[in-house]
C-alpha positions as a Python dict, from the first residue, in 0.01 Angstrom:
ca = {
    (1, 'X'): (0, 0, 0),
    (2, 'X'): (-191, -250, -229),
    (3, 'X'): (-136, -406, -545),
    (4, 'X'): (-319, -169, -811),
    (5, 'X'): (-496, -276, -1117),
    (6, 'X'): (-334, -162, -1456),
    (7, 'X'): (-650, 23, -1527),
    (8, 'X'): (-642, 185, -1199),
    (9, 'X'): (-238, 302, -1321),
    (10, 'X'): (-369, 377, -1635),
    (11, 'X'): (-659, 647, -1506),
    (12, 'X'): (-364, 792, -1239),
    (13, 'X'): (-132, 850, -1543),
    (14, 'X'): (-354, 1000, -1748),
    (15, 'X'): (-498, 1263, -1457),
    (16, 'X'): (-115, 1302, -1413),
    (17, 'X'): (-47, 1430, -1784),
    (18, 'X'): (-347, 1605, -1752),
    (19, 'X'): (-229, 1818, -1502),
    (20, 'X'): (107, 1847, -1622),
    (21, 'X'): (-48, 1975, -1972),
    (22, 'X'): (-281, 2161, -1773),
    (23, 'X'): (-180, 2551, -1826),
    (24, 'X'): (-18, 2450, -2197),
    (25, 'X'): (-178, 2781, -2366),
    (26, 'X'): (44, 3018, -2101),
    (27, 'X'): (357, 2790, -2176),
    (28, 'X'): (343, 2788, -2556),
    (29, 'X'): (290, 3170, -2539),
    (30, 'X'): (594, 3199, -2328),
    (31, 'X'): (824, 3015, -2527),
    (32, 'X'): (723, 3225, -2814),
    (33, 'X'): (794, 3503, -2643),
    (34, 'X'): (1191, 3381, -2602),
    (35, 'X'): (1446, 3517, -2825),
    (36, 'X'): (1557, 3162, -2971),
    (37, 'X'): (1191, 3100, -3046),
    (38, 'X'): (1165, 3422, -3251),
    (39, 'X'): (1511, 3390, -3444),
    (40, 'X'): (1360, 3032, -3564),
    (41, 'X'): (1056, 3199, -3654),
    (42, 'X'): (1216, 3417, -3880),
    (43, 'X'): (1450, 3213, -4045),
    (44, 'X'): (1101, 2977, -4101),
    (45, 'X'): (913, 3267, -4243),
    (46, 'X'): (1209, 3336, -4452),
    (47, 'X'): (1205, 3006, -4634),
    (48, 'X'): (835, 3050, -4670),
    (49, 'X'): (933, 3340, -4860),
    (50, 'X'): (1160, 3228, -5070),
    (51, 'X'): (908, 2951, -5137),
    (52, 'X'): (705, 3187, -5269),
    (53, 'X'): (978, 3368, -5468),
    (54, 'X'): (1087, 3034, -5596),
    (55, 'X'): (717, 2996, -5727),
    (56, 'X'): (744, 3273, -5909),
    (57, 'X'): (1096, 3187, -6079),
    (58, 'X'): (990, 2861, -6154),
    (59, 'X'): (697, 3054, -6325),
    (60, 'X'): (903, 3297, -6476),
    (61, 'X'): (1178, 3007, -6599),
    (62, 'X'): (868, 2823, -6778),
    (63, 'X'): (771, 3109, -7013),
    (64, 'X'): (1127, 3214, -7099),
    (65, 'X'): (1206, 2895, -7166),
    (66, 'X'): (883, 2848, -7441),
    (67, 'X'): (1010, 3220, -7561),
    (68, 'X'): (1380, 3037, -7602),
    (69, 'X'): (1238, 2767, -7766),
    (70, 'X'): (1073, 2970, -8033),
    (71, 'X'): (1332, 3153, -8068),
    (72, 'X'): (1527, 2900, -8160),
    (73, 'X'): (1277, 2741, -8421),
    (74, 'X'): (1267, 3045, -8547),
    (75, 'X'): (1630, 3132, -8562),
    (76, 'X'): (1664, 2807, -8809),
    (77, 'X'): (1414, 2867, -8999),
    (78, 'X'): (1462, 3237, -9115),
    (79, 'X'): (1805, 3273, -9086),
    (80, 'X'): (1949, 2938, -9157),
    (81, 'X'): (1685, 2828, -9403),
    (82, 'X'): (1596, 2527, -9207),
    (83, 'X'): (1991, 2407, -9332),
    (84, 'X'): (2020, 2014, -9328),
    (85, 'X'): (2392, 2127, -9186),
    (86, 'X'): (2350, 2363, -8965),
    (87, 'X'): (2118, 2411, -8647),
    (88, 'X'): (2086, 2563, -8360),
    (89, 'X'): (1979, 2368, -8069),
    (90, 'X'): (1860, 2468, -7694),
    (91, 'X'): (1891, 2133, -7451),
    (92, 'X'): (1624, 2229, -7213),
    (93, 'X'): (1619, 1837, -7121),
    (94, 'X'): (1834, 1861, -6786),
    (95, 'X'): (1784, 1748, -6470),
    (96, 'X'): (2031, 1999, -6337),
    (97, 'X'): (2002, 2249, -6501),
    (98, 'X'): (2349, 2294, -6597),
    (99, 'X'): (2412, 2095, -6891),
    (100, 'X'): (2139, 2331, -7043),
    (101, 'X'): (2319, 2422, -7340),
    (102, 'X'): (2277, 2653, -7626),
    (103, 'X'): (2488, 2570, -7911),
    (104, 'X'): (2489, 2528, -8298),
    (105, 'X'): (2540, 2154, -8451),
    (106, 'X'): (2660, 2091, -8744),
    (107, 'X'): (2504, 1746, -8900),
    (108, 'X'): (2730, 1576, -9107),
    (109, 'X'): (2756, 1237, -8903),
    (110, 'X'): (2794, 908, -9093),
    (111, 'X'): (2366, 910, -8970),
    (112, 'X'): (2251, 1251, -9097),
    (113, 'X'): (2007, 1245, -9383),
    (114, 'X'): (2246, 1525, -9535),
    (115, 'X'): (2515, 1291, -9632),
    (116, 'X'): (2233, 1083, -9800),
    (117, 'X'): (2133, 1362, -9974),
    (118, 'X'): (2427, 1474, -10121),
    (119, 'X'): (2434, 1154, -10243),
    (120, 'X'): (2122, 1166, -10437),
    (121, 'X'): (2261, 1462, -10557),
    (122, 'X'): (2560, 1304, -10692),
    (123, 'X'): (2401, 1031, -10841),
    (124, 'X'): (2116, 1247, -10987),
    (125, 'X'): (2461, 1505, -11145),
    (126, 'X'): (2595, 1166, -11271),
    (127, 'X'): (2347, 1091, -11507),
    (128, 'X'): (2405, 1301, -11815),
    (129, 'X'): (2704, 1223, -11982),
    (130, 'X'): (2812, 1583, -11974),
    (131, 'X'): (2876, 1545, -11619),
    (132, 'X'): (3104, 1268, -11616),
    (133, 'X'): (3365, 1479, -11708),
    (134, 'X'): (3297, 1736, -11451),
    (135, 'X'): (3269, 1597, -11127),
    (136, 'X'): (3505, 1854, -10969),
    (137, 'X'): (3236, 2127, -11070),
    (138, 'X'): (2933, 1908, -10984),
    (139, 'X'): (3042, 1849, -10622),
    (140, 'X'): (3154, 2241, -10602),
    (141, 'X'): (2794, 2306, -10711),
    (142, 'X'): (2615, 2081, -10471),
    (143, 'X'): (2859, 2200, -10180),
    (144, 'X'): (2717, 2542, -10277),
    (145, 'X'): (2364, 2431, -10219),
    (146, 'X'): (2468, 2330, -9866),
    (147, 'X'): (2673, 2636, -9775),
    (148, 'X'): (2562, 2923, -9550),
    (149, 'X'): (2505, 3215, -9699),
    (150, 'X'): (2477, 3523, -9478),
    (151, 'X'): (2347, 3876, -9646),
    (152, 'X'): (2490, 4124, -9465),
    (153, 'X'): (2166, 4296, -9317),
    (154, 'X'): (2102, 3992, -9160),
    (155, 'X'): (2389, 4026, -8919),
    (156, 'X'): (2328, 4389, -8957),
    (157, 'X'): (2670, 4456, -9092),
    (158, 'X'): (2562, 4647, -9416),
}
């Protein structure tokens, strides 16, 4: 036989695949038709279900979060009287999901602008001359302004 051109090669290959390829349809319809086939086809249409389920979470997640969130606001502003002390705090700000925390924080750091204003307080109480004497009562009255007072029908205890 003769040397063939790589063209020549070329065109016999590609008949070759052709006709290899040739009844494809009937071959892909019979391997669907095998059980293997179908028990991978239903563990792929269950993910695509859960996809859509995990749409809907994700959905669902969103607007209960916002609902937490106001919640929250809401929380310290009615019942603790938007306190300088005390808050309560929803860390939403996870990557992970679980350090999502919901806890209450009580701001008395060496940064919190409460310390500085029980300062001012101080200083302000120190003024009169009256009040040099009474420092013992002046810082029991300021502490008062800082406490938490519950009424009882707000916890619904009365």
């Amino acid at each position: 036989m003769s040397q063939i051109k790589k063209y020549q090669q070329d065109a016999i290959v590609n008949s070759t695949l052709e006709l290899i390829v040739s009844n494809k349809d009937e071959v892909v319809y019979q391997l669907e038709g095998t059980a293997k086939y179908r028990k991978i086809k239903d563990a792929f249409d269950s993910i695509q279900d859960l996809k859509k389920q995990e749409k809907v979470l994700e959905k669902k997640i969103s607007d209960e979060t916002a609902s937490l969130n106001d919640a929250v606001k809401e929380f310290n502003k009615d019942v603790l009287r938007s306190s300088p002390v005390y808050s309560l705090d929803y860390n939403s700000d996870s990557w992970r999901g679980e350090d999502r925390s919901l806890r209450f924080n009580v701001g008395i750091d060496a940064y919190s602008t409460t310390r500085q204003s029980i300062a001012d307080k101080i200083y302000i109480a120190m003024l009169p001359k009256d009040a040099a004497n009474d420092v013992s009562s002046i810082m029991a009255e300021i502490a008062e302004d800082f406490k938490l007072h519950f009424k009882l029908h707000l916890l619904g205890l009365d």
